[in-house]
C-alpha positions, -999 to 999 in steps of 0.1 A, spaced: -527 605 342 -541 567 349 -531 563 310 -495 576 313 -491 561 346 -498 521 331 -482 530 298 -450 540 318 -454 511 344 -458 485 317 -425 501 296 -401 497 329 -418 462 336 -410 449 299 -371 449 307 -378 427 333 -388 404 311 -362 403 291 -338 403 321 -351 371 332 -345 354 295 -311 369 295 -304 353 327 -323 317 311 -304 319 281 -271 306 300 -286 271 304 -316 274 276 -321 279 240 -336 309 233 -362 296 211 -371 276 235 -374 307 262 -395 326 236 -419 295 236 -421 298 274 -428 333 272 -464 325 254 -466 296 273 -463 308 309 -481 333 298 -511 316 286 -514 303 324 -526 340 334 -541 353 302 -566 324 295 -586 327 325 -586 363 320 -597 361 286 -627 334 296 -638 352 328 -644 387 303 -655 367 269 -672 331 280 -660 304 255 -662 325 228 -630 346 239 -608 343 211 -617 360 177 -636 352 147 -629 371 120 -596 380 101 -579 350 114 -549 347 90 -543 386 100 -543 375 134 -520 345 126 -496 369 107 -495 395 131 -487 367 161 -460 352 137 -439 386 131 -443 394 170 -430 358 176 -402 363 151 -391 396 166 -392 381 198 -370 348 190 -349 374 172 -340 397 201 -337 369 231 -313 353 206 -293 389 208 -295 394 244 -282 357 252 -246 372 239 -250 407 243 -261 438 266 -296 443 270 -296 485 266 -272 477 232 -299 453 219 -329 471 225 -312 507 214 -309 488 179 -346 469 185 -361 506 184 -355 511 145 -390 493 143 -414 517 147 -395 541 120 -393 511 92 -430 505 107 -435 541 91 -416 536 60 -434 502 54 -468 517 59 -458 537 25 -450 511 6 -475 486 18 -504 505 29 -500 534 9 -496 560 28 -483 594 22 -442 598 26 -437 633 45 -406 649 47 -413 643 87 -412 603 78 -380 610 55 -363 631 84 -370 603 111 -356 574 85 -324 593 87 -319 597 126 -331 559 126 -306 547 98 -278 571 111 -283 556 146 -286 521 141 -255 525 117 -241 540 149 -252 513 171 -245 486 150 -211 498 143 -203 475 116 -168 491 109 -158 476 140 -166 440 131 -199 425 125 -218 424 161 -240 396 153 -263 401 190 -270 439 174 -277 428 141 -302 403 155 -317 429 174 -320 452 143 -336 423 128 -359 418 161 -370 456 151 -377 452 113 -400 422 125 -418 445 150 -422 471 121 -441 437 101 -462 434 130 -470 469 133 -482 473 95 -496 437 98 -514 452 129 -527 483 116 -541 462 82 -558 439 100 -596 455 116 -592 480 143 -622 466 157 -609 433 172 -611 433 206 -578 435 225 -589 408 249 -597 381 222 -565 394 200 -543 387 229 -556 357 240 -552 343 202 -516 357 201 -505 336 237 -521 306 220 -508 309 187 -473 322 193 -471 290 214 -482 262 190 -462 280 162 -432 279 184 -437 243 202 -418 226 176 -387 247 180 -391 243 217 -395 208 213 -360 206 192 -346 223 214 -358 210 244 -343 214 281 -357 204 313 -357 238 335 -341 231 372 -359 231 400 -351 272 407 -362 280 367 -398 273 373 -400 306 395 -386 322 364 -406 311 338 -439 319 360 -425 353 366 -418 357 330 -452 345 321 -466 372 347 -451 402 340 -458 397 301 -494 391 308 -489 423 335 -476 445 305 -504 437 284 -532 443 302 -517 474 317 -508 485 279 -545 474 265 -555 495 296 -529 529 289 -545 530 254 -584 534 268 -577 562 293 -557 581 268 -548 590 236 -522 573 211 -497 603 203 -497 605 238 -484 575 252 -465 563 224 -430 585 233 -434 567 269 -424 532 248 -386 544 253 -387 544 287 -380 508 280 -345 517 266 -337 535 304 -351 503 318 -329 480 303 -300 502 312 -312 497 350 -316 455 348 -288 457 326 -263 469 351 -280 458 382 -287 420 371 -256 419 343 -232 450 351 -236 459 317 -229 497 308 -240 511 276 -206 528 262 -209 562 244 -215 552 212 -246 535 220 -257 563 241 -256 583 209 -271 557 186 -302 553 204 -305 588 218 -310 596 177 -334 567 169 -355 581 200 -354 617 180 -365 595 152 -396 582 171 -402 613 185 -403 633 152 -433 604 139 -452 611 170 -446 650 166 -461 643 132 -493 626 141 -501 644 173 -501 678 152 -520 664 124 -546 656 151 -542 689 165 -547 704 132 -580 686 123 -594 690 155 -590 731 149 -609 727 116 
């Protein structure tokens, strides 16, 4: 219960998060906000990090992994702020969850694992729905399309996640990410540069805090319980950008989104059907 009670915590937090770069976005670029995001968030993180590992806090082996892994997550992330700073929250991030069902498709191709007619069935609810979503006979929607794009990136860093060693330790990997995501982003930032007003600061620390908040509480879901678990609790992100979405914005997801991402969550779901009866399964034998 502590497990499901962070992992759920940290996935209504999360839109919060975004809320406040939404709400940047109309006087910052949102490269620029991304940057900020690792930045501020290095303010809380690093001590952390130091306080648990001494100087020796950030990892030491599998570096480039670690430097690929922390440039898809950056890319996703410039991807999607870029889509929320011209459209609704809940209709970006119903398209943003296509990731984890190209993550699954991906890991076929890439890391050659077996394709199960559970992994073809979830392809089709995510395809159909983002189709759906994306609604491209209506005109191209270019704040969806970024925030399909936003997912594909999160599918890179899933894969590149799972190739790199599972041993890493989540303190040191998240440490590296805030610092690296940062320098790889500074000179974006620094082209598109704009002094925050006086108000802003407030933002950015909050930003920084409650993505530092969502990690640890995350790192911490994962070590009181078990993956197939917690992973269907991720979409309680969707209901919370519905909430700051029409609370902060007065954004209301129309029908067709509703349907879109109510069949890319079936999609999700039907993956972590899959692997939490293969687990099942083995641990009868």
């Amino acid at each position: 219960m502590t497990g499901i009670a962070l992992m759920a915590g940290a996935m209504l937090l999360v839109p919060n998060v975004d809320g406040i770069a939404k709400a940047l976005s109309a006087t910052h670029s949102p490269l620029y906000i991304s940057w900020a995001r690792y930045a501020f968030s290095c303010i809380f993180v690093l001590p952390w990090a130091i306080s648990r590992r001494g100087r020796h806090f950030l990892p030491r082996e599998q570096l480039p992994a670690h430097a690929l892994r922390t440039f898809f997550a950056a890319a996703s992330m410039c991807c999607f702020f870029a889509a929320i700073s011209f459209s609704p929250l809940a209709d970006v991030t119903s398209a943003y969850f296509v990731g984890p069902i190209v993550a699954a498709i991906l890991s076929v191709v890439l890391l050659g694992e077996a394709m199960t007619v559970r992994k073809v069935a979830a392809l089709a609810f995510g395809f159909i729905g983002a189709i759906i979503v994306v609604n491209p006979a209506g005109g191209v929607n270019t704040g969806l399309l970024l925030g399909v794009a936003a997912g594909v990136f999160f599918a890179l860093y899933i894969v590149a996640t799972r190739k790199a060693s599972r041993a890493s330790d989540p303190v040191g990997t998240l440490a590296f990410q805030c610092l690296f995501g940062s320098a790889i982003l500074t000179p974006l930032a620094v082209w598109n540069w704009s002094l925050p007003a006086p108000e802003e600061w407030g933002l950015l620390l909050l930003m920084g805090a409650i993505s530092a908040s969502c990690h640890f509480m995350t790192i911490s879901a994962f070590r009181h319980a078990e993956a197939s678990m917690l992973a269907p609790l991720s979409y309680l992100e969707l209901l919370g950008s519905v909430i700051v979405g029409y609370l902060v914005f007065g954004d209301i997801p129309d029908a067709r989104i509703g349907i879109g991402a109510a069949l890319i969550v079936a999609g999700g779901l039907i993956l972590v059907q899959r692997r939490s009866t293969a687990k099942a399964a083995s641990e009868i034998h």
